[in-house]
C-alpha positions as CSV (number, residue, x, y, z in Angstrom):
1,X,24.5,109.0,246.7
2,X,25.1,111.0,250.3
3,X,22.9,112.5,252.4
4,X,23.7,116.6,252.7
5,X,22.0,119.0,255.0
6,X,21.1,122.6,254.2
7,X,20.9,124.8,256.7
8,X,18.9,128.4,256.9
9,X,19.0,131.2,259.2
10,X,18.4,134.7,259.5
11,X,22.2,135.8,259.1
12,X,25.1,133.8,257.7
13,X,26.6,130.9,260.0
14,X,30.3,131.4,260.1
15,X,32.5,128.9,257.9
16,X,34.0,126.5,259.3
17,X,35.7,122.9,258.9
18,X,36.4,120.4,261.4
19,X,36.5,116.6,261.6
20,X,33.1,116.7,263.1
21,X,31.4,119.2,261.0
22,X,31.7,121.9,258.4
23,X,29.7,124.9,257.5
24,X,30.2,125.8,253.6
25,X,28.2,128.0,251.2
26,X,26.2,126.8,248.5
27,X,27.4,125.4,245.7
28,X,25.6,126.0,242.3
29,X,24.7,122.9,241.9
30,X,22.9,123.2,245.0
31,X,21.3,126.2,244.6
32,X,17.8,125.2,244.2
33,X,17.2,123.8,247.3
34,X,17.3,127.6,248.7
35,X,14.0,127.3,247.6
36,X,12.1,125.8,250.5
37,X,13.7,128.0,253.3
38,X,11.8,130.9,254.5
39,X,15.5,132.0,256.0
40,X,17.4,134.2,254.1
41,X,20.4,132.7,254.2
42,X,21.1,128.9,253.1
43,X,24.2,127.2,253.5
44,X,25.7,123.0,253.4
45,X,26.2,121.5,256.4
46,X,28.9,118.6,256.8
47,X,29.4,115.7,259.3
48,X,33.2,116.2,259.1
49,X,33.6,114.9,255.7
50,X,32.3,116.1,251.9
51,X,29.1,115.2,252.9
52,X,26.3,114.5,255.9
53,X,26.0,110.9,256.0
54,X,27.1,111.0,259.2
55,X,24.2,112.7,261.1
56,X,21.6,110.0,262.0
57,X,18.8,110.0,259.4
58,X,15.7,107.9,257.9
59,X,13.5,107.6,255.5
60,X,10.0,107.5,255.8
61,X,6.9,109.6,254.5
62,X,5.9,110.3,258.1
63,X,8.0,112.2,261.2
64,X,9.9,109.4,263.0
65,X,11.4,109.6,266.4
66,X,14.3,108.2,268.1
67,X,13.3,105.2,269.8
68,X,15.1,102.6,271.7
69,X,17.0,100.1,269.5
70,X,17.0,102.5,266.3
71,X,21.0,102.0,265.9
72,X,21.1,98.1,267.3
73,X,23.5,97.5,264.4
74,X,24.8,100.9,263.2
75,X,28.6,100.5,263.3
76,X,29.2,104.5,262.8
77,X,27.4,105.9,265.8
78,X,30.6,107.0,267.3
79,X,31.2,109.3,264.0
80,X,27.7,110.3,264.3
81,X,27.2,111.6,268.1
82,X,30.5,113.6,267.4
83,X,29.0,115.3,264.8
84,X,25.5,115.9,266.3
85,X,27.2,117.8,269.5
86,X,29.1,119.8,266.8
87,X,25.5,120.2,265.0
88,X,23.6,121.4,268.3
89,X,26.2,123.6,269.1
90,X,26.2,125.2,266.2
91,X,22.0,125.7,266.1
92,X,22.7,127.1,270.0
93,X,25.1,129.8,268.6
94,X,22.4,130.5,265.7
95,X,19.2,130.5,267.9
96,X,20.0,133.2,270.2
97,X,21.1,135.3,267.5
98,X,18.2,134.8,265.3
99,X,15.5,133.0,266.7
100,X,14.4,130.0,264.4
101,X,16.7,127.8,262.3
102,X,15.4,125.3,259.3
103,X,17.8,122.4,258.8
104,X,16.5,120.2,255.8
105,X,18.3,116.9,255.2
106,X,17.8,115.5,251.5
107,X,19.9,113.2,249.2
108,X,22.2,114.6,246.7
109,X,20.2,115.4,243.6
110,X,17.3,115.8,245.0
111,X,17.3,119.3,246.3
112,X,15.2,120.7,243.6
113,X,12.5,118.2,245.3
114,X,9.9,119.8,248.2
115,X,10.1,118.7,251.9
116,X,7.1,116.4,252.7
117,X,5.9,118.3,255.6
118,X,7.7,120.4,258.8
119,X,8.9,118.7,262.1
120,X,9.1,121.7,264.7
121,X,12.0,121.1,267.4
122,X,13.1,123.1,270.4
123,X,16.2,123.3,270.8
124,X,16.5,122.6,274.6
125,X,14.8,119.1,273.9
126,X,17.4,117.8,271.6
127,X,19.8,115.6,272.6
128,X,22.4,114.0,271.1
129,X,22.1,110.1,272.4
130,X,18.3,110.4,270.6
131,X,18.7,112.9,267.7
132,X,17.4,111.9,264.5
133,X,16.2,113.6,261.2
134,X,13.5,112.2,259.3
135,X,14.7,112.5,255.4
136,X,12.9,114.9,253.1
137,X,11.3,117.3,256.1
138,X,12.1,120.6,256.3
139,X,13.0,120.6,260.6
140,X,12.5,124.0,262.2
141,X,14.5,124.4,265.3
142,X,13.3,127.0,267.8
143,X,14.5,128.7,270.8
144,X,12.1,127.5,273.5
145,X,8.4,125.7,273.1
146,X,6.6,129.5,273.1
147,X,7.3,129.6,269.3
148,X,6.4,126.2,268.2
């Protein structure tokens, strides 16, 4: 099973495939998780590859944030940091032109499933050295802390 993260925002994110990320439309086998967005328009999200393993993730039933130590044996965090600058520039592109972007990160199969609550993120805090998603939320990135 992978880990793949859908994306929604007010307008369409251009395609696009690199070895960091990709930006691809939804499949149909996908198609439910379009779903839990209040954005109109839903797309996948890769970390370079077929799917989003690579963006840093875990799995618990409440928020969790980065703290120190988190990766102490996580052999891939090179892969990883690539792909979260590719992610967060990306969500900088898509927040000035629309405002508010939902990212939700779920496993394969499960898409059809609800997120188990909302983390709200602005997008100037994130970094990429501390950037994390917590499994199963629905994360809504916004442009600065007035609309949180």
């Amino acid at each position: 099973m992978c880990l793949l993260l859908y994306v929604g925002s007010p307008q369409s994110l251009p395609l696009q495939s690199t070895p960091e990320m990709g930006v691809e439309p939804l499949d149909e086998a996908a198609a439910a998780v379009a779903q839990w967005f209040s954005q109109p328009a839903v797309q996948f999200i890769t970390s370079g590859h077929t799917c989003s393993c690579d963006f840093p993730h875990v799995l618990s039933e409440t928020p969790i944030e980065y703290f120190e130590g988190l990766w102490s044996n996580h052999g891939g965090r090179a892969d990883e940091l690539r792909s979260v600058i590719a992610l967060l520039a990306l969500l900088r592109d898509a927040v000035a032109a629309g405002g508010t972007v939902e990212l939700y990160p779920v496993w394969s199969g499960d898409e059809a499933l609800p997120p188990k609550g909302v983390i709200s993120w602005v997008l100037a805090d994130l970094a990429p050295d501390t950037f994390v998603f917590t499994e199963r939320f629905m994360h809504v990135v916004h442009a600065n802390t007035g609309a949180v």
